[in-house]
VOPAGU-2260 file (C-alpha; in pm, 1 decimal, decimal comma):
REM VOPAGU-2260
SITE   aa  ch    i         X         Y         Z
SITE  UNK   A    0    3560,2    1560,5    7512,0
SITE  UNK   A    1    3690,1    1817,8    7273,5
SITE  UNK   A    2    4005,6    1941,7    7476,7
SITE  UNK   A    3    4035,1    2236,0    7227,2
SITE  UNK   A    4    3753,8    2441,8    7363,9
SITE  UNK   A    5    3885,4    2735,4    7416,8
SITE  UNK   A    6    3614,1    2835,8    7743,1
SITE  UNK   A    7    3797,6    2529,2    7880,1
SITE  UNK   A    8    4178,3    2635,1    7855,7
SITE  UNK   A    9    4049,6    2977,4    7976,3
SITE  UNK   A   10    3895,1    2818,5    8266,6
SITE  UNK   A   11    4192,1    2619,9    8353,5
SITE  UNK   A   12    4452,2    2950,0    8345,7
SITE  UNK   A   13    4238,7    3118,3    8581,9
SITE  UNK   A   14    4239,1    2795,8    8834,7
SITE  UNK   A   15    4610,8    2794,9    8785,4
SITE  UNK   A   16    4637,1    3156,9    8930,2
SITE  UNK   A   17    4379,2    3146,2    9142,8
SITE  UNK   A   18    4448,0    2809,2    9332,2
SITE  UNK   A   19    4799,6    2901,0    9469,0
SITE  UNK   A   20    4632,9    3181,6    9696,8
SITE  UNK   A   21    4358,3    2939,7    9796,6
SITE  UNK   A   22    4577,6    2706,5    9888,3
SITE  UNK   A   23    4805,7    2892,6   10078,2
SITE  UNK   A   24    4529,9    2969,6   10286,9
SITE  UNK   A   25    4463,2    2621,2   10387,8
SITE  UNK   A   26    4772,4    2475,3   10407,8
SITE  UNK   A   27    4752,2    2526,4   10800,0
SITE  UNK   A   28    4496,1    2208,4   10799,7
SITE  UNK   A   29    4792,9    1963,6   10694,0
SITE  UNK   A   30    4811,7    1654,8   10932,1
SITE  UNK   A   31    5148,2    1692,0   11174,6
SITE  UNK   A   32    5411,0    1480,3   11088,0
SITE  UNK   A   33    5397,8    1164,5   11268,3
SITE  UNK   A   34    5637,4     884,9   11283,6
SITE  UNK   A   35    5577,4     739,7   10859,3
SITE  UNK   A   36    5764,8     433,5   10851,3
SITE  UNK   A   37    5977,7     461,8   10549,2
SITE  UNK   A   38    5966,9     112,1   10392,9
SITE  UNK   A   39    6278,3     147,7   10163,3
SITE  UNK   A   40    6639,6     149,4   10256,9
SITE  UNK   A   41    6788,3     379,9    9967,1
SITE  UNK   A   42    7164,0     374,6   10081,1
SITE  UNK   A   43    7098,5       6,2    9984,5
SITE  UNK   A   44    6995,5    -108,3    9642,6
SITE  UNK   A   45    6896,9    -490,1    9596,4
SITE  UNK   A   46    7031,2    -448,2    9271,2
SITE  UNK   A   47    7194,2    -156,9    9026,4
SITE  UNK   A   48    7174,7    -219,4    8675,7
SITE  UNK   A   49    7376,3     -39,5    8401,6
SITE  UNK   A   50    7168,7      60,0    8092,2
SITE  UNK   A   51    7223,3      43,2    7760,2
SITE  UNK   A   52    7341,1     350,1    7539,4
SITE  UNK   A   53    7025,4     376,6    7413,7
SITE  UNK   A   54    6889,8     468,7    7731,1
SITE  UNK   A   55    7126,5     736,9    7845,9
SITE  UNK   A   56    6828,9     980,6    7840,5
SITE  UNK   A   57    6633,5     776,9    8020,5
SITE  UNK   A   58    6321,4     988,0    8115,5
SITE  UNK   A   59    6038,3     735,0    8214,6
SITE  UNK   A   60    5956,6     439,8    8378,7
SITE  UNK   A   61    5689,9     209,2    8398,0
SITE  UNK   A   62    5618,5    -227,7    8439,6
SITE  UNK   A   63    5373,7    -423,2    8199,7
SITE  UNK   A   64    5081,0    -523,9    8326,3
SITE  UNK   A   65    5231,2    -893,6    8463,9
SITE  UNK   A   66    5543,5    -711,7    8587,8
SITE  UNK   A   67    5744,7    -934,6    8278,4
SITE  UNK   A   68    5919,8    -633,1    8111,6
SITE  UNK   A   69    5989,9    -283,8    8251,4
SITE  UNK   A   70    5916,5     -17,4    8008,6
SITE  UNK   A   71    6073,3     295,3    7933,5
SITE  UNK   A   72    6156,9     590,6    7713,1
SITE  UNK   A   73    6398,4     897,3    7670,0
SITE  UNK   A   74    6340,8    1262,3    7625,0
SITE  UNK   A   75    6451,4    1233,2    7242,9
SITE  UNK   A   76    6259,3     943,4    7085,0
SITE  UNK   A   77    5943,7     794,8    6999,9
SITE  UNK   A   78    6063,2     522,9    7095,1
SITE  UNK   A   79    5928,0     256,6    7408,5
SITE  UNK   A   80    6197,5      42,3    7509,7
SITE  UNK   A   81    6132,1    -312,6    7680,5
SITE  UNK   A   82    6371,3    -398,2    7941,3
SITE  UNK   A   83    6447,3    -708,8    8154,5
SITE  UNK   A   84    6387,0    -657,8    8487,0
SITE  UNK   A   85    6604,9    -840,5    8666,8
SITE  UNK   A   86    6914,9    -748,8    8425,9
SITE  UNK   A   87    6839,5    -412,6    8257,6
SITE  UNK   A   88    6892,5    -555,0    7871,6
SITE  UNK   A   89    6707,9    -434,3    7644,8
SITE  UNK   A   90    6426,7    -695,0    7477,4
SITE  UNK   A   91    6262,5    -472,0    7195,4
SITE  UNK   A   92    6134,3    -151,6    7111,4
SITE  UNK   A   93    5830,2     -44,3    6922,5
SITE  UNK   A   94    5792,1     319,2    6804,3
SITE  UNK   A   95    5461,2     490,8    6870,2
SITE  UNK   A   96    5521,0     847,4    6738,0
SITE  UNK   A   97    5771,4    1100,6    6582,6
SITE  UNK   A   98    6091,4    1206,3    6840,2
SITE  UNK   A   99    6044,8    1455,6    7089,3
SITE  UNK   A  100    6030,1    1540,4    7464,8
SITE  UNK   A  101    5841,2    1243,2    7606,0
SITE  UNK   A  102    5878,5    1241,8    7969,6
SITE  UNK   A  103    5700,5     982,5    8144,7
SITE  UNK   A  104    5495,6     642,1    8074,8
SITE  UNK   A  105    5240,8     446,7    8283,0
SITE  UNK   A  106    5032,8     148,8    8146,1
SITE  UNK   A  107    4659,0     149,1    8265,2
SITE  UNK   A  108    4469,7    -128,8    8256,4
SITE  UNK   A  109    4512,3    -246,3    7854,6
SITE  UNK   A  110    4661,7      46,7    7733,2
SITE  UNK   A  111    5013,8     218,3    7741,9
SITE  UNK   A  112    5029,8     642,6    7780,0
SITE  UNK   A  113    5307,1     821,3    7675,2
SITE  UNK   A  114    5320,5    1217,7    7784,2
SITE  UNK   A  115    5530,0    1489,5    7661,2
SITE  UNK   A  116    5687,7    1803,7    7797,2
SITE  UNK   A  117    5383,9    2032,1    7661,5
SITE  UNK   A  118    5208,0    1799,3    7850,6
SITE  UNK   A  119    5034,3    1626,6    7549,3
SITE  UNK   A  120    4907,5    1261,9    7641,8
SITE  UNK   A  121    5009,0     981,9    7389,5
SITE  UNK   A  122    4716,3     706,6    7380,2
SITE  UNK   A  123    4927,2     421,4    7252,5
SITE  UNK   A  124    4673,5      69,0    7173,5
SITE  UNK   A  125    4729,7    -262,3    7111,6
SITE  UNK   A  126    5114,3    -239,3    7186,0
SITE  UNK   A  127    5183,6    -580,2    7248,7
SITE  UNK   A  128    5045,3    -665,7    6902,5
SITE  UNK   A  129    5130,7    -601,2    6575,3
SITE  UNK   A  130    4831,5    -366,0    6547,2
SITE  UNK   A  131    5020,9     -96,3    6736,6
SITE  UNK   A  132    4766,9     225,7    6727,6
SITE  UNK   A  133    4868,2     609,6    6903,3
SITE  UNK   A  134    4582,2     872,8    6947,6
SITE  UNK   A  135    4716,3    1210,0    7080,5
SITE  UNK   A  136    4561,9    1411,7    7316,0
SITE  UNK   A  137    4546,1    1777,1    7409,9
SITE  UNK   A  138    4506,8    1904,0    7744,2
SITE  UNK   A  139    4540,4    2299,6    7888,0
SITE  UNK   A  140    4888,2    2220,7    7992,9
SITE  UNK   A  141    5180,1    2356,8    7767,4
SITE  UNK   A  142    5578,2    2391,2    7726,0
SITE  UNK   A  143    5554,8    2640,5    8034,9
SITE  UNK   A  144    5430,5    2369,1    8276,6
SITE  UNK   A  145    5750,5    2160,9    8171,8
SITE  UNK   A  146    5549,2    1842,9    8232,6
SITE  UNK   A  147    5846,8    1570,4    8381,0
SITE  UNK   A  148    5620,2    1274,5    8497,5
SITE  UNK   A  149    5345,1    1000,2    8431,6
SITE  UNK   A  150    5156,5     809,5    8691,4
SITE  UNK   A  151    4873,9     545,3    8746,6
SITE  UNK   A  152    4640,2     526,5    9052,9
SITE  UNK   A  153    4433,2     214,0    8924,3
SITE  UNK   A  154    4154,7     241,7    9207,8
SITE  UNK   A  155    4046,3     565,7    9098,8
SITE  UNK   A  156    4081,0     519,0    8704,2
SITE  UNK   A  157    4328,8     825,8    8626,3
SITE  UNK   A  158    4666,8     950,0    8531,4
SITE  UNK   A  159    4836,7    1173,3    8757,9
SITE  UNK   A  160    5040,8    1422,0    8565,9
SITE  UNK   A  161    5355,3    1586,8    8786,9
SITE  UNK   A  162    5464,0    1946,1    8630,9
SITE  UNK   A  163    5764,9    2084,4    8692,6
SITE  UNK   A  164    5718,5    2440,1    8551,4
SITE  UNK   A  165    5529,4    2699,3    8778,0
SITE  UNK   A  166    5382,7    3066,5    8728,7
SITE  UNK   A  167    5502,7    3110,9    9065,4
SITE  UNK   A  168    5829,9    2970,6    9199,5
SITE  UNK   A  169    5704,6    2828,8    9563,5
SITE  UNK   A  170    5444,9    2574,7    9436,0
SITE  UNK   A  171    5445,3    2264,7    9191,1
SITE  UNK   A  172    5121,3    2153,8    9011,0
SITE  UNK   A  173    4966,7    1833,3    8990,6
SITE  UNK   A  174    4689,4    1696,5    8803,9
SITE  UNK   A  175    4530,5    1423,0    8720,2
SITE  UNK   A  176    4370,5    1288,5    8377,7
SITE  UNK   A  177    4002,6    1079,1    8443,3
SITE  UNK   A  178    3999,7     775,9    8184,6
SITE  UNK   A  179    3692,7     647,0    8077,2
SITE  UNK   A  180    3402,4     859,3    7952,2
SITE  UNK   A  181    3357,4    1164,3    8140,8
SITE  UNK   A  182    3254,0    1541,6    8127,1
SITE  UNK   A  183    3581,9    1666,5    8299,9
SITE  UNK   A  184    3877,8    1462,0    8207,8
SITE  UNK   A  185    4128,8    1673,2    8330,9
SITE  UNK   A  186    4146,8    1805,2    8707,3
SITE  UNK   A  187    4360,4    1930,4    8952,0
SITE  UNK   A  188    4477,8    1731,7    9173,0
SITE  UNK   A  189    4682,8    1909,0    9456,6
SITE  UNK   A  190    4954,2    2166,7    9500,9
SITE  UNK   A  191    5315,5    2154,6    9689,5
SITE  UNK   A  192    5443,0    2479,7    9821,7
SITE  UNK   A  193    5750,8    2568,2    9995,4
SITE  UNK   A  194    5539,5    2646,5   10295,5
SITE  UNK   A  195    5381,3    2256,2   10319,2
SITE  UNK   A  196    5717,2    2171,7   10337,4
SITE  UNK   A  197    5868,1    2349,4   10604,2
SITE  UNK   A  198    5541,0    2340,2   10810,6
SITE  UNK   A  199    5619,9    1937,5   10782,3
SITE  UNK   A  200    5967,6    1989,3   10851,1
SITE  UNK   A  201    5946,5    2177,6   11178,9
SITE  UNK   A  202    5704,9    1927,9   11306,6
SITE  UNK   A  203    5995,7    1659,5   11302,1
SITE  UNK   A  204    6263,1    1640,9   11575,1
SITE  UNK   A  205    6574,8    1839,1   11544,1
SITE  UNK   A  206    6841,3    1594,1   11374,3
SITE  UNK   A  207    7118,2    1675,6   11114,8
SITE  UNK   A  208    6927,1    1567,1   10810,8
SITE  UNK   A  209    6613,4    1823,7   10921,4
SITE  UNK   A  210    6898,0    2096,1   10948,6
SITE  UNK   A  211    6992,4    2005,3   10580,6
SITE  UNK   A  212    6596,0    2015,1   10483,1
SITE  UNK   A  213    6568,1    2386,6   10601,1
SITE  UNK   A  214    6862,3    2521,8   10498,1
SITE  UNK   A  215    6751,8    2315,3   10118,4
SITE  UNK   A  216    6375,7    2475,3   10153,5
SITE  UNK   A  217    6417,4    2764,8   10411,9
SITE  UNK   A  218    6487,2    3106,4   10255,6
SITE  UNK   A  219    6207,0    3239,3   10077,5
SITE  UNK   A  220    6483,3    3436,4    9810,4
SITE  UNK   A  221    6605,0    3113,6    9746,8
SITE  UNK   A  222    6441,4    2889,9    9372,8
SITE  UNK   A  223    6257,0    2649,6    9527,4
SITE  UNK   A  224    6433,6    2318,8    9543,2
SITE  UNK   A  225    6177,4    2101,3    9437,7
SITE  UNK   A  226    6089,5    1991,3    9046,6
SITE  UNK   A  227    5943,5    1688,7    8998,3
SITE  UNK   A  228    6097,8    1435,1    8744,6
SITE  UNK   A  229    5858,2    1133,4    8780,4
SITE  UNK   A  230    5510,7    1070,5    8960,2
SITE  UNK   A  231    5372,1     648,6    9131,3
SITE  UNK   A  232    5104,1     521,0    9302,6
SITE  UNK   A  233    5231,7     287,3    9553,9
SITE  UNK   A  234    5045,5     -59,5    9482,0
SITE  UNK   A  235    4997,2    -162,1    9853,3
SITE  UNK   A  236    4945,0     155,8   10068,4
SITE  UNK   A  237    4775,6     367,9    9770,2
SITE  UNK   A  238    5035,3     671,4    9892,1
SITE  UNK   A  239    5213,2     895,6    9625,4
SITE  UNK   A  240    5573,2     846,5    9584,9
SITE  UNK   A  241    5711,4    1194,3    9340,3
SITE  UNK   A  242    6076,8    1175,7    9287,6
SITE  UNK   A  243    6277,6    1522,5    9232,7
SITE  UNK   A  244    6620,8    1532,3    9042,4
SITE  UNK   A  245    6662,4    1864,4    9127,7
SITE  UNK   A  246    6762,5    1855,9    9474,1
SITE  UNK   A  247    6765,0    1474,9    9482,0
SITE  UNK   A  248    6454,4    1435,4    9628,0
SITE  UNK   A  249    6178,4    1191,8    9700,7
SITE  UNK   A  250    5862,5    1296,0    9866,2
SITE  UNK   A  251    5570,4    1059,6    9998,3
SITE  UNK   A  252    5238,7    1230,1   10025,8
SITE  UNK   A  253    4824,8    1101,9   10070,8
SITE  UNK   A  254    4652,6    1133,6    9830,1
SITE  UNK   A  255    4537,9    1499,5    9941,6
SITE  UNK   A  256    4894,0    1555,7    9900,4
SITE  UNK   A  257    4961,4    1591,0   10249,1
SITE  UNK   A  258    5343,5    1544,2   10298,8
SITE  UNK   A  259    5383,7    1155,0   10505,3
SITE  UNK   A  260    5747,0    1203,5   10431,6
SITE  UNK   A  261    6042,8    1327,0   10301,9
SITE  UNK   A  262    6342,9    1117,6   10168,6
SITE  UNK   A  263    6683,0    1253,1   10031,0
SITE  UNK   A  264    6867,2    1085,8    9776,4
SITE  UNK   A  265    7247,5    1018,0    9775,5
SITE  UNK   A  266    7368,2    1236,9    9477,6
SITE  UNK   A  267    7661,1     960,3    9414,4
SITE  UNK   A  268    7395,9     709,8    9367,0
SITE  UNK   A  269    7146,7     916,9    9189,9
SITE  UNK   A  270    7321,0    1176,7    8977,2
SITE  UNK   A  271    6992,0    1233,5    8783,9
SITE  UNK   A  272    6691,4    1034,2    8891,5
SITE  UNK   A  273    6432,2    1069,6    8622,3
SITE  UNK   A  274    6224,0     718,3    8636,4
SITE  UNK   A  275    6003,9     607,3    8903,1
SITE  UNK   A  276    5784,0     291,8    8917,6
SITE  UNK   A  277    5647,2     -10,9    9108,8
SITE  UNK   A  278    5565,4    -357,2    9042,9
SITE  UNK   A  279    5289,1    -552,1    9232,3
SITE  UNK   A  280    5487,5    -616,3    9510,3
SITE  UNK   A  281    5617,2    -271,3    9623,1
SITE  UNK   A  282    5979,9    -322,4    9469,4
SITE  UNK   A  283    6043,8      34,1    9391,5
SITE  UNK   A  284    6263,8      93,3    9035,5
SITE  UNK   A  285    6476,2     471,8    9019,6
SITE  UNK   A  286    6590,1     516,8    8630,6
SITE  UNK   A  287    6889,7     768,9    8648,6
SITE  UNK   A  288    7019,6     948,9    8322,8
SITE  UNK   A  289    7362,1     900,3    8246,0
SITE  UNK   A  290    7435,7    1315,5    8321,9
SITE  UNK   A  291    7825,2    1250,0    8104,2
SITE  UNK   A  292    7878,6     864,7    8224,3
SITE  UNK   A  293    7645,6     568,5    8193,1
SITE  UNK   A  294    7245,1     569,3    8250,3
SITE  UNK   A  295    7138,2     330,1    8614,2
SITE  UNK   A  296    6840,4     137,5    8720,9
SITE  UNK   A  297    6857,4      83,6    9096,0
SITE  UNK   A  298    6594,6    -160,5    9209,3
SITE  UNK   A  299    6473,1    -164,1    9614,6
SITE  UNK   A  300    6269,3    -404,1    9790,7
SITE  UNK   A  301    6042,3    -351,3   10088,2
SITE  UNK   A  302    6240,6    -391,5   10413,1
SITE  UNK   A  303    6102,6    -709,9   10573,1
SITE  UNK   A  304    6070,2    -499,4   10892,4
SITE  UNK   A  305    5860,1    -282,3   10740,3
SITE  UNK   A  306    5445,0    -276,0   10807,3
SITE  UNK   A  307    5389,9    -260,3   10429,2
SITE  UNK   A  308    5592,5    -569,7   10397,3
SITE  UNK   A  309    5310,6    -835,0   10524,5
SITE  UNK   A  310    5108,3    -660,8   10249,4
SITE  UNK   A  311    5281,0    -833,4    9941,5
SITE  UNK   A  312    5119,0   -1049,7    9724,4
């Protein structure tokens, strides 16, 4: 599919406006918040690794395909780095393209994708070979959408794309990219507004952390709190895990996007959470920039008292 057709980008500005309106009108059909059993304990790592200097800009996150290496970038280089996941050391690095803004990573089935901030899509082939081959792609997103994350829903053959960057400040865009041959490639795939949010938030019992959530999401003059920095599919329950540096953030929604729940970060932990990934098991992986000190992975396994834990490989 040519992606340069202009009908198409035209197309896909007017579904930008137009969809915040429609979905404001039906964001009163969001399920109530019932009791989502978080299966992570945050305030406890199973392990924090310090990264290399190289990776102080850490910006994306993803695992090889037989959860040997993690894989990651920064927002400066070309670059994919190979890391060992149960230290954080660097094993090699392969460049795919010139420097720039690339901002998340997911490998799909034999293939790596790269995307940058304009929300181009970097095909990258044969990377564990010496045959290493990149393809870019256009799609009708651009350096206004301030694309910040990469992710892979394998049962339904696409890329979801997390943009940070909004024409209006009370919703965040999300869209997906169909792989394969297709007519369409790239869809929407829901919204977030500040108005999901709150309408899950006052459906939860008064506590001290809900306080926190509305006074975070509450006043309508305030920026909305919420930019994305890194989009994954959950391998066991198929739910959407997008984490937010700004306003240290993680949010767990359906694949509707319905909001299952809400999960604040602590900000000594994760100064600036910008990676997010999974590997077969459900061990969750948080890259943090090094914001003036040193760049962290922090890695979390599924509580064993959690439901999703009997679902492990």
């Amino acid at each position: 599919m040519n992606l340069l057709n202009k009908d198409f980008f035209g197309q896909a500005k007017i579904w930008l406006f137009l969809s915040a309106f429609y979905c404001a009108c039906v964001l009163s059909a969001q399920q109530p918040a019932q009791s989502y059993v978080f299966p992570y304990d945050l305030a406890e790592p199973d392990t924090a690794f310090v990264l290399p200097v190289l990776l102080d800009e850490i910006s994306g996150l993803s695992l090889s395909p037989n959860d040997s290496t993690l894989l990651s970038i920064n927002d400066e280089e070309g670059v994919v780095y190979e890391l060992d996941p149960r230290t954080g050391a660097v094993l090699a690095y392969k460049s795919f393209w010139k420097d720039g803004d690339y901002e998340g990573i997911e490998w799909a089935d034999s293939i790596l994708w790269v995307i940058k901030s304009n929300g181009k899509l970097y095909e990258v082939r044969h990377f564990e070979d010496d045959s290493l081959c990149t393809i870019k792609h256009l799609t009708p997103l651009s350096k206004e959408n301030d694309v910040e994350g990469l992710g892979y829903d394998a049962a339904k053959g696409r890329l979801l794309i997390a943009a940070k960057g909004a024409s209006l400040d009370s919703v965040r865009y999300f869209f997906s990219y169909i792989l394969g041959n297709c007519d369409t490639c790239f869809v929407s795939l829901f919204q977030i507004h500040r108005s999901q949010i709150l309408d899950y938030l006052h459906e939860l019992p008064d506590s001290p952390l809900k306080k926190e959530f509305l006074e975070q999401f509450g006043s309508s003059n305030e920026k909305f709190k919420f930019k994305p920095s890194a989009i994954a599919v959950h391998p066991l329950t198929g739910e959407i895990y997008i984490l937010a540096s700004a306003g240290k953030l993680l949010v767990v929604c359906n694949a509707k996007g319905h909001i299952l729940h809400l999960q604040k970060l602590n900000k000594k932990q994760h100064r600036q959470p910008e990676g997010l990934c999974f590997d077969r098991a459900g061990t969750l992986y948080i890259a943090n920039e090094a914001d003036g000190r040193r760049a962290l992975l922090y890695v979390y396994r599924i509580l064993n008292t959690s439901p999703v834990f009997e679902q492990r490989e």
